[in-house]
Structure formats: structure tokens, C-alpha cells
N, C-alpha and C positions, 0 to 999 in steps of 0.2 A: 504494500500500500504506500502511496506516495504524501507526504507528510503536508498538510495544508498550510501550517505554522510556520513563519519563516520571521529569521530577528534582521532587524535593520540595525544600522551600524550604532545605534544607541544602546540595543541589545532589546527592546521592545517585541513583543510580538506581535503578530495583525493576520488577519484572514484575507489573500489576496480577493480583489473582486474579480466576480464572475461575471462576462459580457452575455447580457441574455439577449435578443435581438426578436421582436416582435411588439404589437400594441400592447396594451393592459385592457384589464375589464373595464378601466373607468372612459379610456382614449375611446373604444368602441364607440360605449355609449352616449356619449358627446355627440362623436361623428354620426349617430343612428338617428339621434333629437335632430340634428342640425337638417340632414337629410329632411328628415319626414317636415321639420318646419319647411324647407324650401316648395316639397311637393305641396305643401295645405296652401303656400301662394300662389305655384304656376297653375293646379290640376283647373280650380274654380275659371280664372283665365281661358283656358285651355276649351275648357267646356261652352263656357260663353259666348266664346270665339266661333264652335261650330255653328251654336244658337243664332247666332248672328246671319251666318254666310246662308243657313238651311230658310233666312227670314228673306233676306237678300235675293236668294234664288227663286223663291215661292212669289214674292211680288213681281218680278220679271217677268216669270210667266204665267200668271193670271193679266200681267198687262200685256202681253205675248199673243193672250186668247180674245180678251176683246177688241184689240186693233185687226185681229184677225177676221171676227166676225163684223166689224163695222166694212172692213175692207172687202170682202165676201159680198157682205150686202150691197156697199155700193159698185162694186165689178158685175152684179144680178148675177153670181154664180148659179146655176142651174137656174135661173129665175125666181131664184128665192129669197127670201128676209131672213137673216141669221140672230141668233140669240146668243146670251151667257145665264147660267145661272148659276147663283155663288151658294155655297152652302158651307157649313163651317169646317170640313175637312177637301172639298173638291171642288172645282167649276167645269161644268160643262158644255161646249159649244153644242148648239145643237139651230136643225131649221126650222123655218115657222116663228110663232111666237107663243104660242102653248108647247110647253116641257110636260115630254112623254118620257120618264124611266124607261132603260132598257130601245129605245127607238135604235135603228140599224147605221144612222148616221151621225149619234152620236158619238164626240171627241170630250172624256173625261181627263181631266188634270189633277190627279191626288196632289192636293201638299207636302212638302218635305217634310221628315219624321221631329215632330214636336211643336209642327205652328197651327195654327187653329185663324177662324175669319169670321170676324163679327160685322153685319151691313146693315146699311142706314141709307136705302133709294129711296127716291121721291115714287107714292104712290105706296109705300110701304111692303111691295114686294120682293123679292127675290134676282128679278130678272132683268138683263139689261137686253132692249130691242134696238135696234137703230131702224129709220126709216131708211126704204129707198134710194132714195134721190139726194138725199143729202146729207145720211148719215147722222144725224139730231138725235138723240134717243129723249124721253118720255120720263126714263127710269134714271135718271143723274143723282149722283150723290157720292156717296163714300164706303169703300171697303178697308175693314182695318184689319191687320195680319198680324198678329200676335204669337209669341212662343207661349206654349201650354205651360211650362215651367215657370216662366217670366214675366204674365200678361203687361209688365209693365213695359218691355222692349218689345217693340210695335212699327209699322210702316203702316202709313196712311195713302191707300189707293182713293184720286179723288176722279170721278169721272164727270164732267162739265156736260151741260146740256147739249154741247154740238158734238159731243160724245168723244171729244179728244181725253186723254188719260193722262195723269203727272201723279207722282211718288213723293212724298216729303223725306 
């Protein structure tokens, strides 16, 4: 066995030190808190972020479908008058001006996962028409697109009486 004890020139004794090379439990745990503090700022961010782009994407094309259908209607595609109608999770193009569920020519638009649409048209219904010849719709007002999580981050679809569309 090799003798731990050794005298230094005083005649002293002392236990040489041992070089141990790794973290401790306490260094860990530090670095483990600091971590998880960092994630409890970026993750909320992170999520928000998607919340936002999924809000972003959803108004685009709900304003996607009704310029489509005023544009429709005034090119008299097939010789017909085109509709929207907004509902809290979809809008659908459809022809005519009464909305038939399940109709063969209708075009559905599910929302992005977590936004929801609360509407406020003049005449108190659902649907936006445009006429004819000049595209005016009847049904003007406002669509609001909200995250289900969030209701408070929102985009306001406003549709003006001559049936042009703008986003706040």
C-alpha cells in the first residue's frame, strides 16, 4: 500500500489533494433551474408566435374567398351570383344566395387549428352576396378572427358596402 502521509520540509504532515474532475450535485442543479427558467420564457413566446401566424393565415384566406366570390360574381361565372358564409370555425363559397349544406359546388375553408370567427353583417345574417353588376353586397360589416386560447389577439375583417375587404 502506498503511504498517503507525506512531511514537508517542516516535518508537518498533510493528505495530498485529490483532483476529482466533474460537476457537483449543487452545479447541476443550478444549471437545471436556470434551464427550465429560460424555457418558462421562450416556450409561452414560442406558442404565441404560432397563435399569431395560424391568425394571420386564417384572415388571408377568408379575404382570399370573398374577393373571390365578388370577382366570380362580377366575371357572371357560369351566370351566377356567388356567396360567403362565415361561420365560427369555416366559410364557405358557395352559388346563389341561399346556402345549401353539402351543395356539389360548394368550396369550404376550415380555419387554422385554434382560431374561431365571431360576425357582425348588416341585416344580421350570416352571409355575404354581392350583386351583379357591380359587386355592392347588402351584407357589409365585420368579421372578427380570434385565437380560441386568446380571444383577446384578434384581426378584424371589415367588408365595406361596395364589398371591397381590408384587415386591421
Amino acid at each position: 500500500m502506498k503511504n498517503f502521509y507525506t512531511k514537508n520540509i517542516l516535518g508537518f504532515t498533510h493528505t495530498p489533494k485529490i483532483l476529482v474532475y466533474g460537476f457537483t450535485f449543487m452545479e447541476t442543479i443550478i444549471a437545471l433551474g436556470l434551464l427550465l427558467l429560460m424555457l418558462a420564457i421562450v416556450l409561452p413566446n414560442i406558442k404565441n408566435s404560432r397563435g399569431r401566424d395560424n391568425l394571420n393565415s386564417t384572415s388571408s384566406q377568408i379575404i382570399s374567398v370573398i374577393e373571390k366570390a365578388q370577382n366570380q360574381t362580377l366575371n357572371s361565372l357560369d351566370a351566377l351570383q356567388y356567396s360567403v358564409r362565415v361561420e365560427a370555425t369555416r366559410v364557405v363559397l358557395f352559388s346563389g344566395t341561399n346556402f345549401t349544406e353539402g351543395a356539389v359546388g360548394n368550396e369550404i375553408l376550415l380555419y387554422e387549428n385554434g382560431v374561431q370567427a365571431t360576425w357582425s353583417l348588416n341585416g344580421g345574417g350570416q352571409t355575404l352576396s354581392f350583386a351583379r353588376l357591380t359587386g355592392d353586397t347588402n351584407n357589409y360589416g365585420t368579421i372578427t378572427i380570434s385565437l380560441t386560447t386568446l380571444p383577446s389577439t384578434n384581426k378584424i375583417i371589415t367588408v365595406l358596402k361596395t364589398g371591397s375587404v381590408s384587415v386591421n
